[in-house]
N, C-alpha and C positions, 0 to 999 in steps of 0.2 A: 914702530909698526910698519908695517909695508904693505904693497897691494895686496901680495900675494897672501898674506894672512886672514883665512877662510874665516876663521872662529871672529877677529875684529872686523872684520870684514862686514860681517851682522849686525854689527852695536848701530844703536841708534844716530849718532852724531858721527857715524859715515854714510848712512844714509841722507839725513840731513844734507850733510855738507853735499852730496852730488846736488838733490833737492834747489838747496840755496843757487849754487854754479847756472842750475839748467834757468833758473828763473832773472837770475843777472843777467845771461847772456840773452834770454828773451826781448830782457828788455833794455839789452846794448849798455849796460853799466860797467865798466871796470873796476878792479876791486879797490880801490880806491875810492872812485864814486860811492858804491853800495858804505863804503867806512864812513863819507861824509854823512850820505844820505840815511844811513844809521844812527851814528852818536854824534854828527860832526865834528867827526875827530878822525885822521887821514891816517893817523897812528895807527888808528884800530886795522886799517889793513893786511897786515902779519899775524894778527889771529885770525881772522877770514881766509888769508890762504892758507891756514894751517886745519881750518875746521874742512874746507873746499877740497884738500887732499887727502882726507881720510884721517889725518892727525886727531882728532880730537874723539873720544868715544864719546863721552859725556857731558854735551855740553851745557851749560846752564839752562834752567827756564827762562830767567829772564832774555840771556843770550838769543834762544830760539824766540820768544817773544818779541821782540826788538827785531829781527832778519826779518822775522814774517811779517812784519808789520811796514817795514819797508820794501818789501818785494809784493805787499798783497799774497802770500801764501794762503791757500786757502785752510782752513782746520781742518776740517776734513780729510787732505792732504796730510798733515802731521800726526792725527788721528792713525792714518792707515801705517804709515811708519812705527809707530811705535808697536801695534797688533802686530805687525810683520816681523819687528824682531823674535817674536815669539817661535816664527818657525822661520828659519832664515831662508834667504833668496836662493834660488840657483846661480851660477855663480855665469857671468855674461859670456855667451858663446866664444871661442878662442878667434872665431873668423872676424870677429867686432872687439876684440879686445887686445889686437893688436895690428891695426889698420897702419899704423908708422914707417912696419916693416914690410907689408903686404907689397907681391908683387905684382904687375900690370895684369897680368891676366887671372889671378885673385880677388883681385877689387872690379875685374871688370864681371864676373862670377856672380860677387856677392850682388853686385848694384843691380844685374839682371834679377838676383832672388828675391830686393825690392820691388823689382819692377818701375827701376828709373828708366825714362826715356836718353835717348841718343846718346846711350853708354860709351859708344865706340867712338863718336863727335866730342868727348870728354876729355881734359888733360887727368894729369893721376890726383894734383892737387884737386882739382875740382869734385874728382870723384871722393876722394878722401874727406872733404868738408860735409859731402852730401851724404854717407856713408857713416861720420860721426854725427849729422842730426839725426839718422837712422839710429842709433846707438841709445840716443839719448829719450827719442820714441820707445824705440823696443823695452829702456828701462820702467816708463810709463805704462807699456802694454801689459809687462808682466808685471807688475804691483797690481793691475786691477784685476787680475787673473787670480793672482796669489790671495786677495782679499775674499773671494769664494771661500777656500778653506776656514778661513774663522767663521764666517759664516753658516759654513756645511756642521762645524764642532755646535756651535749657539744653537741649530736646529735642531739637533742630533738631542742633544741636552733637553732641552726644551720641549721635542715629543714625548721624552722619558718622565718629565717632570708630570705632564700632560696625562699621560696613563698611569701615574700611580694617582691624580687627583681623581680619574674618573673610577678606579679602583676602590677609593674612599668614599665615593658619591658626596664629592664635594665639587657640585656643578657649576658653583661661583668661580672656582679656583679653577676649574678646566676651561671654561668657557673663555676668562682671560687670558690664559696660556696660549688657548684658540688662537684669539687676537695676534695674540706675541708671534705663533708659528706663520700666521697668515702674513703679516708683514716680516716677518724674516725672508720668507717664497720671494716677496715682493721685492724685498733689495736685493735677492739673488739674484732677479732676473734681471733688474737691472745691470747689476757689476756684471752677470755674463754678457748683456746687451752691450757694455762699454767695452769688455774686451773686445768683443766681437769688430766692434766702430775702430779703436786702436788698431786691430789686425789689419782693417780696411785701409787704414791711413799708413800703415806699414806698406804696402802695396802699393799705394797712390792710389786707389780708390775710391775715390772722394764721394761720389753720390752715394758710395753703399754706407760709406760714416754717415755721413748727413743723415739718412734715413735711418741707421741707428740708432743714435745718438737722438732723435728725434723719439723716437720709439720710445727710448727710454727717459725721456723725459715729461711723458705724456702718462707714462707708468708711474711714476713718481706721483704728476699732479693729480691722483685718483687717491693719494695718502695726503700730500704737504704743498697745497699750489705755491708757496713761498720755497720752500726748499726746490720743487719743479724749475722755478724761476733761479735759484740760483746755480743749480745745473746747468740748466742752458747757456747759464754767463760763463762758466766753465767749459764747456761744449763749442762755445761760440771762441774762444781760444785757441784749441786746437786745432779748428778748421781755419780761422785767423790767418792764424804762422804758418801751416802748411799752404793757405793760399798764396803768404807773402816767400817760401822758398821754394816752393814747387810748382802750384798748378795755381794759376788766380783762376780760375773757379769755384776755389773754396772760401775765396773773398765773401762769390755770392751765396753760398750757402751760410758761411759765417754773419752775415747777415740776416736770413731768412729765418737761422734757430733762436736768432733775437727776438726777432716779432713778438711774439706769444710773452714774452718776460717784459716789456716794454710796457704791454698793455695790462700787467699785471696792479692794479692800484693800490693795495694794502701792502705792498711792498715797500720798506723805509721809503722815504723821499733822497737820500746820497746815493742808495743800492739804485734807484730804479735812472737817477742822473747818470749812475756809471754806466749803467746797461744802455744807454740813451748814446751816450757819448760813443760807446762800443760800435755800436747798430753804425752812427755817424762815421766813426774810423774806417770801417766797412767798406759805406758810401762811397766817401773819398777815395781810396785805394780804388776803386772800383774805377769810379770818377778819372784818376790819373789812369790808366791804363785800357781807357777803352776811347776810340775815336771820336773827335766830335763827327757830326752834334748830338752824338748816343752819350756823351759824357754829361753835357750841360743838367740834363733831369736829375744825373746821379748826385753831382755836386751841390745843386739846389737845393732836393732831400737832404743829403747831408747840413748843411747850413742850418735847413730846417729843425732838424733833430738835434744839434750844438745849443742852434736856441732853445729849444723846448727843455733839453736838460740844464739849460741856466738858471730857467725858473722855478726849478726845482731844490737849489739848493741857495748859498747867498756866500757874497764872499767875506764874510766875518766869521759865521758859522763854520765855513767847509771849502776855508783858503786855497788850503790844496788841489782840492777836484774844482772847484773855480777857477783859479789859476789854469789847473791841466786842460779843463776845455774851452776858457778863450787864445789859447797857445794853439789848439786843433781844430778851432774856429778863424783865426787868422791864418795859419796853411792852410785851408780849405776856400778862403774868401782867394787868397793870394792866386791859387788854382784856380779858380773863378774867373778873375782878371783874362785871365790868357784866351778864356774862350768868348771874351765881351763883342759885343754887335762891333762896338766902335771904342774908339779913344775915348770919351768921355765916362762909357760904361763902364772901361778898365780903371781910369781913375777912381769911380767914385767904389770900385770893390776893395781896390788899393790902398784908400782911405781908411776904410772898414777893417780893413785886414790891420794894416797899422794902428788904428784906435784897440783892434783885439789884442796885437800884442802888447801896446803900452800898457792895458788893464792886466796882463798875466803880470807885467815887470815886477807891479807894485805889490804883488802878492810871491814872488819868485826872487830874493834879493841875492844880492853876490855872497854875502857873507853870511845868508841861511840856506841856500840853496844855490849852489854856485854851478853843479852840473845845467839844472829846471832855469838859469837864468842866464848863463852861456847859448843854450840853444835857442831860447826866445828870444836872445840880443841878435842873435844871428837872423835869425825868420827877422825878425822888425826890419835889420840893415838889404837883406832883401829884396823884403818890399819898397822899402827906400828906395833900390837902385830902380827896381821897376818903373816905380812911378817916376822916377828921375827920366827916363827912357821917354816918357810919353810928356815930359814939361820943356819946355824950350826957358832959354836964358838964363839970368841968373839963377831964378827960382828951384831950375833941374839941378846946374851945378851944386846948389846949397844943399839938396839932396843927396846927391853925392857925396860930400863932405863928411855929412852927416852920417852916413853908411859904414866912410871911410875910418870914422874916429869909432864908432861901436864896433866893427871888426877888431879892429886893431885893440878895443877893450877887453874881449872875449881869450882874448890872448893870455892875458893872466891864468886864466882856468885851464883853456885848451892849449894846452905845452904839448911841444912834441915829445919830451920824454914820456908824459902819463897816458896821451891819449893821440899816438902819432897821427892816426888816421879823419879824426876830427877837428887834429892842427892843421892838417894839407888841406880838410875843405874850406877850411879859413884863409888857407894861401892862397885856395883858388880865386875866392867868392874876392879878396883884395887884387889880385890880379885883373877880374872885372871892372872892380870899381875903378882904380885908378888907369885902368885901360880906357875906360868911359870919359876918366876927368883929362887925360891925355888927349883926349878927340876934341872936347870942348874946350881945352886953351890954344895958345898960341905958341909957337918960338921956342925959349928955353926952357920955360917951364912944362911945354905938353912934352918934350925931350924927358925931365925929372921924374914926369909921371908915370911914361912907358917904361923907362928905365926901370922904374920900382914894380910894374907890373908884370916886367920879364924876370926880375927877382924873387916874386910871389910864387908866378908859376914854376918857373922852376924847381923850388922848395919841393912844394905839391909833389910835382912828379919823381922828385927822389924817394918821397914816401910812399907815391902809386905803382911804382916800379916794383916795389916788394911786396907790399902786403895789399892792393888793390885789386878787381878785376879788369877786364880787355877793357872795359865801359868807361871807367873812370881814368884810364892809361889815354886812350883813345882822344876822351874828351879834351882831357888836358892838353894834350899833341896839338889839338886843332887850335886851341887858343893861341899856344905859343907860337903858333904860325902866323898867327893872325897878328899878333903884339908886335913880331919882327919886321912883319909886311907894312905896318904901320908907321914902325919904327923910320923904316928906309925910307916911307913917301915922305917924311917930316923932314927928313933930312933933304930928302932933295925937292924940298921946296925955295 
């Protein structure tokens, strides 16, 4: 089979398979990981790229069961794919479907008809990246556009059915039909409402999503306040990710469509922890990118919110989402730290944050969960170096050590064949640390240290060189300046 083939082109498990892709990359998994974090089994990855490319029409249930339960797909989502096979998709405009080959003043075209900002300030790679998350929107915009149509057919039917019961003066039978029409009206206006919010978000429009997307969730809770509630968890995604590549604005609206779901109380107790935790994520993003002392409130809500979804669920019960929010309750204490009165205050948040990761570890193990406990070894080693920064004597250096052996752990997982880009921030984050333990020894040994720190960074930047941005090239740069400046005062001491 191939792209270009119209008719496969419709089948359900090439749908899927984009589906699966856009939700991985969401949420920064390789296909690899998704195979651990599916069957753990790393094998599985060569059917994943085969279902991800359009290869597979039909894939199993269980198969589909199994992805969406590891990516959190929502049913509803899987639901509207398979209705859609029914009448197949338009097929993706030629200007978005082949962006690889587009020339500079093509892509600077298209990106204006999103309405991305400092198009012309853009390299082509840039625009290209920004252009295929446009791609991967528009295929979102149109599924919810295209779900009208079933919709319009079920009404259509459904009036018909309506007036022959009022034909028979069978007023039981019309009346509930009634019902059925009146909420059919009702999810139309919704799916138009959502398109509508999509369209917005194609645009970069952000307050006019928000406020539809809003709209239409408020539509909903006059039918289903539990379904209302999980729309907005849904809702509160989209504006999410567009706050984290586009505009953090929609940080805080992704925030604000939480509200109302949070306080929802008949809502399971793990649904209303995830939404908790969401709201939280929110915060913090928010938190990291706004100035003190406008950050401190944002990060302390968030804190707040980490806890309050803890006590909602237990970690025996719901391992998993315990684990995931003392992991974003320790990045968020660790954020914290930075903005403390004093020295003392940043320890004791540092503390905190390390106690939260050690409690993810035990629920996160290498050999059941080797992605979820690579990244909380890494935040732990961190915060380690952190608080090592604010410990004088031995006590700092042992910190460091410590840092220095759980990096260097994390290494089994983060290889640079599988996951180049999360190998180099492990070269960096060691280049830190033993730059740190090169300042606090003496003679030949702080000589051994820096040595190994300038072979860290190094690494790093062979990998930031290619597939990183200016930020991450940038940073690197400056350390290694730093490492060699270091290097020379050692020597000429």
């Amino acid at each position: 089979m191939t792209k270009g083939d119209d008719k496969e082109g419709t089948a359900f498990g090439v749908r899927f398979g984009l589906l699966v892709r856009s939700f991985r990359d969401d949420l920064g998994l390789s296909v690899k990981d998704l195979a651990v974090r599916a069957w753990n089994d790393e094998g599985r990855k060569a059917s994943i790229s085969r279902l991800e490319n359009g290869h597979v029409a039909n894939p199993t249930a269980r198969t589909v069961q199994t992805l969406a339960h590891a990516l959190d797909i929502p049913q509803d989502d899987i639901d509207a794919l398979r209705e859609a096979v029914q009448k197949p998709a338009e097929a993706m405009p030629p200007q978005l479907d082949g962006l690889g080959n587009a020339r500079r003043d093509q892509l600077e075209a298209l990106a204006s008809r999103f309405e991305i900002d400092r198009v012309y300030d853009r390299s082509d790679a840039e625009l290209r990246v920004l252009l295929d998350d446009k791609a991967t929107e528009y295929r979102v915009f149109k599924q919810r556009f295209q779900e009208l149509d079933g919709l319009a057919a079920e009404l259509t039917n459904t009036k018909a059915a309506a007036a022959e019961a009022a034909a028979r003066l069978d007023f039981a039978e019309y009346d509930m039909l009634l019902i059925k029409v009146d909420r059919i009206y009702s999810s139309m206006a919704v799916r138009a409402k959502e398109a509508r919010a999509h369209n917005a978000l194609l645009r970069g429009r952000i307050e006019e999503a928000f406020l539809v997307f809003s709209s239409a969730a408020e539509a909903l809770n006059t039918l289903d306040t539990m379904q209302s509630a999980e729309k907005r968890l849904e809702y509160h995604r989209f504006l999410f990710e567009h706050g984290l590549r586009y505009d953090p604005a929609g940080l805080r609206y992704s925030a604000e469509i939480l509200k109302p779901a949070v306080a929802v109380q008949c809502w399971p107790a793990p649904r209303r922890a995830r939404a908790l935790q969401n709201y939280a994520n929110a915060l913090a993003n928010m938190g990291m990118r706004t100035d003190a002392p406008d950050s401190t409130p944002l990060l302390d809500d968030a804190i707040s919110a980490y806890h309050s979804a803890l006590r909602l669920v237990t970690d025996t019960d719901h391992g998993e989402t315990w684990g995931m929010i003392q992991q974003n309750l320790g990045a968020t204490l660790s954020l914290r730290a930075k903005h403390a009165a004093h020295h003392a205050e940043a320890r004791d948040y540092l503390g905190q944050a390390i106690d939260a990761f050690s409690t993810a570890l035990k629920l996160r193990s290498e050999t059941e969960m080797p992605v979820e406990w690579a990244m909380t070894t890494q935040n732990l080693a961190v915060a380690l170096l952190e608080k090592a920064k604010l410990t004088d004597g031995t006590k700092g250096t042992a910190l460091l050590e410590k840092a220095k052996d759980l990096l260097e752990n994390t290494l089994d997982v983060r290889t640079q064949s599988d996951t180049p880009f999360d190998w180099a921030l492990t070269q960096e984050n060691l280049a830190i640390v033993t730059k740190a333990l090169g300042e606090r020894t003496q003679a030949e040994v702080s000589a051994k240290y820096l040595e190994r720190a300038q072979t860290h960074i190094l690494a790093a930047l062979r990998i930031y060189e290619g597939e990183a941005g200016s930020f991450y090239r940038a940073k690197a740069r400056t350390l290694k300046n730093e490492i060699q400046q270091k290097s020379l005062e050692r020597h000429l001491q």
